[in-house]
C-alpha positions in Angstrom: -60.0 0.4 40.4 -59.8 -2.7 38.1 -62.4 -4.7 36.1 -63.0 -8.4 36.2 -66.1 -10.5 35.9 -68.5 -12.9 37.3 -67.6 -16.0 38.4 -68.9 -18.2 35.3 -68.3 -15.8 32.7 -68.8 -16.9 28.9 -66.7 -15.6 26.2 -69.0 -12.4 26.0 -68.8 -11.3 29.5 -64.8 -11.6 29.7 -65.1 -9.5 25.9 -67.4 -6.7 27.9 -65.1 -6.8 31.0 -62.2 -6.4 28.5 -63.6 -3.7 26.6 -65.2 -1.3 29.8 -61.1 -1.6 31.3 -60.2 0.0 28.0 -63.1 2.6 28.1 -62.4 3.4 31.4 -58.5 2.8 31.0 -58.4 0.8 34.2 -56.7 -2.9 34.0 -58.6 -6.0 33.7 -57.7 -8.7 36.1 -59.2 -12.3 35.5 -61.1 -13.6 38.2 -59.6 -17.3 37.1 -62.2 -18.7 40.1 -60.6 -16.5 43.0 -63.2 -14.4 44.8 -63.9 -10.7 44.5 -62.6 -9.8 47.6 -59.7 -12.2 47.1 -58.5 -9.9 43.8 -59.5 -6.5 45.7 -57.2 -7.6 49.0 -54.4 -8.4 46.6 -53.8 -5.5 44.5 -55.9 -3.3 47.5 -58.3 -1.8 45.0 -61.9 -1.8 44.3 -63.2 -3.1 41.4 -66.0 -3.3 39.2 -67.6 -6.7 37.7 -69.0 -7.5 34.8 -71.9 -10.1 35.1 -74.3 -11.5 32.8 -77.1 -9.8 34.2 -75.5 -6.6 35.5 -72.5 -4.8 36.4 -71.7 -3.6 39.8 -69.3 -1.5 41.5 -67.8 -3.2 45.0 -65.7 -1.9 47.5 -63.0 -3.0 50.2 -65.5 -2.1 52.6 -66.9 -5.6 53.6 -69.5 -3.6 55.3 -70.5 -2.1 52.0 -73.3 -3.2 49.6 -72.5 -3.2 45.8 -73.8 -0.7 43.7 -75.6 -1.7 40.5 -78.4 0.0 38.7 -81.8 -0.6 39.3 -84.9 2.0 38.2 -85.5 2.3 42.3 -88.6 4.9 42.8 -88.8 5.2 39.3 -91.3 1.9 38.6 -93.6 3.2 41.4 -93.5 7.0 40.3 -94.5 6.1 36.7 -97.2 3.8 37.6 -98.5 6.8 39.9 -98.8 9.2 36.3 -100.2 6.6 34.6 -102.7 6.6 37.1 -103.3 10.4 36.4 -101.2 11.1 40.4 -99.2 14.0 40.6 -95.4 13.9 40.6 -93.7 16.9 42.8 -90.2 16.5 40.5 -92.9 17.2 37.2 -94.8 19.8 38.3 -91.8 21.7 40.2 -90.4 21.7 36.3 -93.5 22.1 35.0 -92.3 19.7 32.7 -95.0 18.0 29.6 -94.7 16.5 27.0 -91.9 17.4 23.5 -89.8 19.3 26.4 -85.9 18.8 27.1 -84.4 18.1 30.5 -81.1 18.3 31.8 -80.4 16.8 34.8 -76.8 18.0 35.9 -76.9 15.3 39.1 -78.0 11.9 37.6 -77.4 9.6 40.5 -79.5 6.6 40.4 -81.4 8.3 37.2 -84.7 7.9 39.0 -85.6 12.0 38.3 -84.7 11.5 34.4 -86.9 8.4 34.1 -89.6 9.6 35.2 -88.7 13.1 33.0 -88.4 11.1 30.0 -91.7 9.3 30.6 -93.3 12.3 30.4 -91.5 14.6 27.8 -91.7 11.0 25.4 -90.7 10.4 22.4 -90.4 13.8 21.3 -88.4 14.9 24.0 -85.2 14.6 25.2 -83.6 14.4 28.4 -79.9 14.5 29.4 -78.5 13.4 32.5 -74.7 14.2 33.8 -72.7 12.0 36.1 -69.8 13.2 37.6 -68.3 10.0 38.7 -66.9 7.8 35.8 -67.6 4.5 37.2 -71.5 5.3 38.3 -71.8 6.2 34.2 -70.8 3.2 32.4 -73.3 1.3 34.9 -75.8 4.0 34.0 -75.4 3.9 30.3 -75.5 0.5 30.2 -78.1 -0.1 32.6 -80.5 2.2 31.5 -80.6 0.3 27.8 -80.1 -3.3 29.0 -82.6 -3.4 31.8 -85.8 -5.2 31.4 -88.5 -4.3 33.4 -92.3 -5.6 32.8 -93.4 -2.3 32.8 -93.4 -1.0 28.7 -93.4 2.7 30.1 -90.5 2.2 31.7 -88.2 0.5 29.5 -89.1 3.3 26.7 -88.3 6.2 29.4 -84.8 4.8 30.4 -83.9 3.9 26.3 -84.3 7.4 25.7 -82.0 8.8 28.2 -78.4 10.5 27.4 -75.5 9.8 30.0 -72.8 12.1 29.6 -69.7 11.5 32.4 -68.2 14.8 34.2 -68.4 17.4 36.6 -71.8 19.3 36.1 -70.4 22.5 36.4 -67.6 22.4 33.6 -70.5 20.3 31.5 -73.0 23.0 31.4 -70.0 25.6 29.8 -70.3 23.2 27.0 -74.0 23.9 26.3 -75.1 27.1 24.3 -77.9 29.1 25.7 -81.2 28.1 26.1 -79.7 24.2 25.2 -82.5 23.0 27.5 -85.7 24.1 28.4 -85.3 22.7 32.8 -82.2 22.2 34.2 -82.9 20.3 36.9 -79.9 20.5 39.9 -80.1 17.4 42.6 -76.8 17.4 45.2 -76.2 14.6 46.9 -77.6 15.4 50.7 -74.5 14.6 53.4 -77.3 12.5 55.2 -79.9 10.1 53.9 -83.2 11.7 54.0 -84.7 8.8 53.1 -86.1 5.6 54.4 -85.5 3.9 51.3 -81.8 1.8 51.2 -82.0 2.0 47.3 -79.7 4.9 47.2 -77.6 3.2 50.2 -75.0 1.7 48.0 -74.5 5.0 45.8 -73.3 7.5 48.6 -69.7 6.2 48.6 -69.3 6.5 45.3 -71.7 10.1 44.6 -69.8 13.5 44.4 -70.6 15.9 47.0 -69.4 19.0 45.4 -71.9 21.8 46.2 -73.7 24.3 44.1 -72.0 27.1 43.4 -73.4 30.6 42.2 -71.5 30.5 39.2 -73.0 27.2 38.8 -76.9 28.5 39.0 -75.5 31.2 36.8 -74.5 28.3 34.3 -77.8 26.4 34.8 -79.9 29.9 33.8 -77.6 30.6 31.0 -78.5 27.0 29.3 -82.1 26.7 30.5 -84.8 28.0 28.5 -88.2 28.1 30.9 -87.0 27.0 34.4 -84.0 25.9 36.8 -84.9 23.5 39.5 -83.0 22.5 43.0 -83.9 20.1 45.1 -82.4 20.4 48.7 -83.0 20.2 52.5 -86.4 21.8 53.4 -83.7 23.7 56.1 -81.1 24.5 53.4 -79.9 28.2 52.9 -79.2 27.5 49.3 -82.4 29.0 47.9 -82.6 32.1 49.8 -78.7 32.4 48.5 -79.4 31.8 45.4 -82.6 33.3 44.5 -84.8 30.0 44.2 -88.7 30.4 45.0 -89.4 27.6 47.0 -92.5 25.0 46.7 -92.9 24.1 50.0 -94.3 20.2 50.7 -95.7 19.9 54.0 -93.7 17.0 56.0 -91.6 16.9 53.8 -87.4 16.5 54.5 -87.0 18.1 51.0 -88.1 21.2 48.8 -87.9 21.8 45.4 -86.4 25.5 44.6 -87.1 27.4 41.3 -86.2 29.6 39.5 -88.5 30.8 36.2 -86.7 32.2 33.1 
C-alpha cells in the first residue's frame, strides 16, 4: 500500500497525502501527472489517494470500484426517525437518548450514525475498525463530510473511530464501559440489493465471532449485546442470543439482555 493524491493537487492535499503515509507508515509516491493505475502497476501495490473532496482506497483490480466514505443508508434511516418511523438496529438495542454504544464492526459507519443520532449530544458512541486503511477514511470522513441534512452532520461529528481487531479492543475496556455493544460481521455474501457496501467487501475483515468474544462484549456492556447475522445463522442459538425475528427479512438481530 502507498499514498499519493489527486491529479491537481494544491499544496494542502500533497501536505495531507504526506502526513496520512506517515500515520499509516506506508510511502508516499507523487502522482507527478501519471495515472493511478500507472503508479499501482509499477510498484504492484494498491494505494490510497488523497483528493480534495475525499479519500479513497483503489485496488489492482480494474474490475473493482474504489472505496470512499459516504453516510449510505444512513441519510434515509435518519430522515425515517425524524419522521417518528421505527429503526430495527434502535429498537433491537433499545437504544434512547444520553446512552453509549459500541459498535465493535464499524464498516461503512451507517449503524453508529444513526446510534449517535439518537443517543445525541449526551451520548456517546464508539465504533472499531479492524482494517487500518478503512479507518483513516472513516475518521476523516465522518468529520469532513457535508451533507444538507443538520441531523446528520451532528450524528457523524460525534462519532469515535478507534483502528483494531474488535476482539483484542474490547480487553481494553473495563466493565460495563458501554451500555450496547452492538456486533455486525461482515456476511460472506451480499444480502443486500444496495451496491453501497460493494466496494467495502475487499477490504472488510471476516474474522468470525467467537465465544470468548460475546464473553468480552457482555463483560463491557452494561444493558444489552446485539448481533446482527443471517436470519439462517447458527450463531445465536450457539451463543445464547434471543432472536427478533423480521419477517422477509435476510437478516436478524440477536440479543442478549444484561
Amino acid at each position: 500500500m502507498f499514498v499519493t493524491t489527486c491529479g491537481r493537487a494544491n499544496q494542502n492535499v500533497i501536505e495531507k497525502a504526506q502526513m496520512a503515509a506517515d500515520i499509516l507508515s506506508i510511502p508516499y509516491i507523487p502522482r507527478k501527472k501519471r495515472s493511478i493505475r500507472y503508479h499501482m502497476k509499477n510498484v504492484d501495490q494498491d494505494c490510497l489517494v488523497i483528493g480534495k473532496e475525499r479519500l479513497e482506497l483503489h485496488t489492482r483490480n480494474e474490475e473493482s470500484e474504489p472505496f470512499f466514505f459516504h453516510p449510505n443508508s444512513a441519510s434515509f434511516r435518519i430522515k425515517r426517525i425524524l419522521r417518528g418511523e421505527k429503526d430495527p438496529l434502535i429498537e433491537a438495542a433499545d437504544l434512547n437518548e444520553g446512552m453509549t454504544f459500541l459498535d465493535c464492526t464499524l464498516g461503512l459507519a451507517s449503524d453508529s450514525i444513526i446510534a449517535s443520532h439518537v443517543v445525541g449530544e449526551e451520548g456517546n458512541v464508539t465504533g472499531i475498525e479492524a482494517n487500518k486503511y478503512i479507518a483513516h477514511i472513516l475518521l476523516h470522513g465522518l468529520q469532513e463530510w457535508d451533507s444538507p441534512l443538520p441531523e446528520l452532520n451532528r450524528a457523524m461529528r460525534r462519532i469515535t473511530v478507534i483502528n483494531g481487531p474488535f476482539h483484542e479492543e474490547l480487553k481494553k475496556f473495563g466493565n460495563d464501559a458501554f451500555d450496547v455493544v452492538y456486533i455486525d460481521p461482515m456476511f460472506e455474501e451480499a444480502l443486500t440489493d444496495s451496491h453501497g457496501i460493494n466496494p467495502i467487501r475487499q477490504w472488510a475483515s471476516y474474522t468470525g465471532v467467537t465465544k470468548e468474544g460475546i464473553e468480552e462484549a457482555k463483560r463491557v456492556a452494561k444493558k444489552r449485546v446485539v448481533l446482527k447475522e443471517h436470519f439462517q445463522s447458527t450463531l445465536f442459538e450457539e451463543l445464547g442470543f434471543e432472536v427478533l425475528r423480521r419477517p422477509s427479512a435476510k437478516f436478524h438481530f440477536g440479543v442478549i439482555r444484561l
